[in-house]
C-alpha positions in Angstrom: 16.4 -73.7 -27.6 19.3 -75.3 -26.2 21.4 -73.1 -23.6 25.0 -72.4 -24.8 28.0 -73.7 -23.4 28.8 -70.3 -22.0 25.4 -70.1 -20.4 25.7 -73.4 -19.0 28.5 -72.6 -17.3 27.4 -69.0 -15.6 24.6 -71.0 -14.7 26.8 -73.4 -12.5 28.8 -70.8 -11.3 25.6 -68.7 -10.0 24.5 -72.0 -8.2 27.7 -72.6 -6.9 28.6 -69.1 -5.2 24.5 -68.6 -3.9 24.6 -72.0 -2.2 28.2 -70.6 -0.5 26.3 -67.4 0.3 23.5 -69.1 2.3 25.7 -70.9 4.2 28.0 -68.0 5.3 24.6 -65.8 5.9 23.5 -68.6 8.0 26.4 -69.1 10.1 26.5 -65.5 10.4 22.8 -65.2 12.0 23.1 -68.4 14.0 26.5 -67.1 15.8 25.0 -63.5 16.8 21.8 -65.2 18.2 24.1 -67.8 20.1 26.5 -65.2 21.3 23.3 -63.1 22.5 22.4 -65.4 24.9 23.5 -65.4 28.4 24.2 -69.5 28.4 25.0 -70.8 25.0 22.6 -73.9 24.6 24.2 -77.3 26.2 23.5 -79.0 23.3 25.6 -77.0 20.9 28.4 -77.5 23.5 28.4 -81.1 22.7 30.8 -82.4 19.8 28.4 -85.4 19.2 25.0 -83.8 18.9 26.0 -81.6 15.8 27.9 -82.0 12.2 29.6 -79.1 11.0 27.8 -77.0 8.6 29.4 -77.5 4.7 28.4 -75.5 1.7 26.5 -76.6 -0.9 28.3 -77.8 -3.6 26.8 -79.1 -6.8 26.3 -82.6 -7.6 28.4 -82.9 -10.9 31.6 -82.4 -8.3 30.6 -84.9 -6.2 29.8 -87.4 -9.5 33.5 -86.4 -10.7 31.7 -84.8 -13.8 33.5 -82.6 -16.1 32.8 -79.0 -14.6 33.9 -75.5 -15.3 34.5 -74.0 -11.8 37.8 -73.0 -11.1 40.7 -73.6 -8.9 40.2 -70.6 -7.2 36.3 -70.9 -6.8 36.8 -74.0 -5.4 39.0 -72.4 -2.9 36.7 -69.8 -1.9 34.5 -72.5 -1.1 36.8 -74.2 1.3 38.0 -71.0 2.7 33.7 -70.8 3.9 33.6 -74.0 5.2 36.8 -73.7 7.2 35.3 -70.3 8.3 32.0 -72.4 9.1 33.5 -74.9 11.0 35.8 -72.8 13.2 32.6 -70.5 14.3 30.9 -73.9 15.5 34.5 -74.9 17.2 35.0 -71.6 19.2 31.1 -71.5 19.9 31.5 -74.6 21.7 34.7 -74.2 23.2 33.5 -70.9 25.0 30.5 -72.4 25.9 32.5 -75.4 27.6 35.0 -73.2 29.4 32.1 -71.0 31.0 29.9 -73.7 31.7 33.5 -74.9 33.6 33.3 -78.8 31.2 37.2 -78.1 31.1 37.6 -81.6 29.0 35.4 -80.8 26.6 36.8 -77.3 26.8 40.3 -78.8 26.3 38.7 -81.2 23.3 37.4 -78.2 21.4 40.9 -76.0 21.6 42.7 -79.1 20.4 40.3 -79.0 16.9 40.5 -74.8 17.4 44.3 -75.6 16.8 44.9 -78.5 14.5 42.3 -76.1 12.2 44.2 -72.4 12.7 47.3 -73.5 13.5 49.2 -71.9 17.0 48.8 -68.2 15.9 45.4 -67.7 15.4 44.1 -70.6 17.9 46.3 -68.6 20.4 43.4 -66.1 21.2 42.1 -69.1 22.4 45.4 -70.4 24.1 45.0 -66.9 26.3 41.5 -67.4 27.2 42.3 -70.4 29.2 44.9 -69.0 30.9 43.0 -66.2 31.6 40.4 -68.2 33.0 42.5 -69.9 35.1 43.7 -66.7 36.7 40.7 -65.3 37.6 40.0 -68.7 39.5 43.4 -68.0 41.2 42.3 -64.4 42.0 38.8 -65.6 43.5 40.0 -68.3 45.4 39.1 -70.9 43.5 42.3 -72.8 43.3 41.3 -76.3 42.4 39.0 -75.3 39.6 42.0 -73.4 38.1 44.2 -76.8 38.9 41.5 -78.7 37.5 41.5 -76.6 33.8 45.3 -76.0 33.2 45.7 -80.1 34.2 43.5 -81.0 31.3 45.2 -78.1 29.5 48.3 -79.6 30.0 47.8 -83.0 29.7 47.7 -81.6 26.0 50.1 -79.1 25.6 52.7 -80.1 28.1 55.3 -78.0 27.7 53.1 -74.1 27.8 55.4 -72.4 30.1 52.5 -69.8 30.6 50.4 -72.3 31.6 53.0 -74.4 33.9 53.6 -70.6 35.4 50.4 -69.6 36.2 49.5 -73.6 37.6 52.2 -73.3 40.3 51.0 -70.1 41.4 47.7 -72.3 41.9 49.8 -74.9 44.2 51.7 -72.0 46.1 48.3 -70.3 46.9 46.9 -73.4 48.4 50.3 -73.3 50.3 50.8 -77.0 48.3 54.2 -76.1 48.2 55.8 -79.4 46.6 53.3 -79.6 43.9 54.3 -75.7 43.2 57.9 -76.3 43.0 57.2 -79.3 40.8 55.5 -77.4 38.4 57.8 -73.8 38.1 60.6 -76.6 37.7 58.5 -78.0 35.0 58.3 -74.1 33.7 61.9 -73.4 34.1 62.7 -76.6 31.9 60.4 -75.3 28.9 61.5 -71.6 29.2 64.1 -70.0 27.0 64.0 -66.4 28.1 66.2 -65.4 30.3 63.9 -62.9 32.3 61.2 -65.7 32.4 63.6 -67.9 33.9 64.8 -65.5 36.6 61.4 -65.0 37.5 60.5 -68.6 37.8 63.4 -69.9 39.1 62.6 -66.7 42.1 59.2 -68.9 42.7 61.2 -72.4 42.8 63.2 -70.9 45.9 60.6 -69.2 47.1 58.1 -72.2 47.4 61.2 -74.3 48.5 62.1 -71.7 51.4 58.2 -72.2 53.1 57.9 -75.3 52.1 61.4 -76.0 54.6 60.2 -73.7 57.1 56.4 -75.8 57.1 58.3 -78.8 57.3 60.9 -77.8 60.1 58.1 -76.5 62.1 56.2 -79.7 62.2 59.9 -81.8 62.6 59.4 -83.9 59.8 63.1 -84.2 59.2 62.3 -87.3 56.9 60.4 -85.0 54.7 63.1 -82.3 54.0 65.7 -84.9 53.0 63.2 -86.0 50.8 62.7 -82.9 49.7 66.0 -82.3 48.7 67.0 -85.9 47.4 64.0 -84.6 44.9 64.9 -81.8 43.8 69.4 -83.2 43.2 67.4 -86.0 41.1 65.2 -83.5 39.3 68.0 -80.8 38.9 71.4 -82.2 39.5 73.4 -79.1 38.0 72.1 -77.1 40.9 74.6 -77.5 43.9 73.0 -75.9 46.5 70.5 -78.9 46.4 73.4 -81.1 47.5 74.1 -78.8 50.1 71.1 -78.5 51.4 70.8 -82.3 51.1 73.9 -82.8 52.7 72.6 -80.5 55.4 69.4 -82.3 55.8 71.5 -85.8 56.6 73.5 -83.8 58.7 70.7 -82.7 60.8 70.1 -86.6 61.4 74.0 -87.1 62.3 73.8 -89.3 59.2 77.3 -87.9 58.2 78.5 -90.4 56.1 75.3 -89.9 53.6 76.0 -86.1 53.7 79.3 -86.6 53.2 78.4 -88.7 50.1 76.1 -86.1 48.5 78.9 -83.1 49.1 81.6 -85.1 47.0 79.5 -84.6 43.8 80.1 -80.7 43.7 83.8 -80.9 45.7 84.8 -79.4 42.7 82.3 -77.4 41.4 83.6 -73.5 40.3 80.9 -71.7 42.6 80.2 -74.3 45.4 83.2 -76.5 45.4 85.3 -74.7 48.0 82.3 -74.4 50.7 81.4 -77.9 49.6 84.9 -79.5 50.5 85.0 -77.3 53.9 81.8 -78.8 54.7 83.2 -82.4 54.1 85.9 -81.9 56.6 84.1 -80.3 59.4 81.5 -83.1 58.9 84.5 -86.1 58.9 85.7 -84.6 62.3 81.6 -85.0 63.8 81.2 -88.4 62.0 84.6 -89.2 63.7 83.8 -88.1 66.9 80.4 -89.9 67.1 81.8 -93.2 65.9 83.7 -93.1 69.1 81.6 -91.3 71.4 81.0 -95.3 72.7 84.1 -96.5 72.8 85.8 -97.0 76.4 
């Protein structure tokens, strides 16, 4: 006897949710035996040595034949495989950032966050810097440089993660590449504590990194310094003074004199500025004719 139409159809619909079921069971067992381990498997870290998992979908929607599941049955389905697939993805992005393969870390956050979009990959976001940290606390400041670089190669403009990179640089007392990177911070941050705070770290790496230089004389070096940071951040006068400064220091007057007139008449720094420019005309006159008869 030939099955009805209505039985035909419960019959594809049973198919079609068991075959979702199995999948979801196994993803299920296969995550709590790979999160039991102590070191996922190195294989399942890799991106090329596996396809992600799919559920098993009947062949009449592949053939485009006329079928009776619905809309929203077919979106249950996808709902599994996107749960599937984002298992595998975090699976192999923990195992990468343990295992300290920072690019193919990196690699497996970018698909965590193109799937999940930046609120639920952010769990993720926060492991990293995290991760970073603890390399920081242990005195492992490269490896920290070495995962928030990747990271950022990426995601550029995480002020978290340009934060927590130049607390990397001023631990290893790499004081330029510090204050490169909280100015990097500052120019992504929009909250006004975070930029207090940040802006604290610029001056602070700036202050040792002076002090390191003076020590050693290189007075080269600090009028680099500073001719770095009036490109970098030109609506910061004290830059210019402490450019202006830095020439001085050299009794190249006419250069400091030069930096000085670009904040004569700034609100803040303008008056001390064009003080500065006359005391500094009388020494550039009085060395111009410290050799004449």
């Amino acid at each position: 006897m030939l099955a009805s139409h209505s039985d035909l159809r419960y019959h594809r619909l049973f198919r079609y949710y068991f075959g979702a079921v199995v999948v979801l069971l196994t993803v299920c067992v296969t995550s709590v035996w790979l999160f039991s381990e102590k070191e996922l498997s190195t294989t399942f870290a890799s991106p090329e040595s596996y396809s992600p998992l799919a559920p098993s979908v009947p062949s009449q929607l592949n053939s485009g034949a006329t079928t009776f599941v619905t809309d929203k049955e077919r979106n249950d389905i996808a709902t599994i495989s996107s749960t599937t697939t984002t298992v595998m993805q975090a699976g192999s992005f923990t195992s990468a950032l343990e295992s300290e393969d920072y690019v193919t870390a990196i690699t497996e956050y970018e698909h965590l966050y193109a799937s999940r979009g930046i609120d639920e990959s952010d769990v993720y976001r926060q492991m990293i810097i995290n991760h970073a940290s603890a390399h920081i606390q242990n005195r492992e400041t490269q490896k920290a440089i070495d995962l928030l670089r990747a990271y950022l190669a990426v995601f550029y403009s995480d002020v978290d993660a340009l934060f927590t990179v130049g607390r990397a640089y001023r631990n290893d007392a790499r004081w330029f590449e510090a204050i490169q990177a909280f100015q990097d911070a500052e120019r992504y941050a929009y909250q006004a504590t975070n930029i207090r705070v940040i802006r604290g770290q610029v001056n602070y790496a700036i202050g040792f990194y002076m002090q390191e230089l003076k020590q050693q004389q290189k007075s080269d070096e600090v009028i680099e310094l500073f001719q770095y940071l009036t490109a970098s951040q030109p609506e910061t006068p004290r830059y210019f003074i402490g450019l202006a400064n830095a020439y001085s220091a050299q009794r190249r007057y006419g250069e400091a004199i030069d930096s000085l007139r670009y904040i004569q008449n700034d609100y803040e720094e303008g008056a001390e500025a064009r003080s500065m420019i006359q005391k500094l005309t009388q020494l550039r006159t009085s060395w111009l004719n410290v050799d004449k008869p």
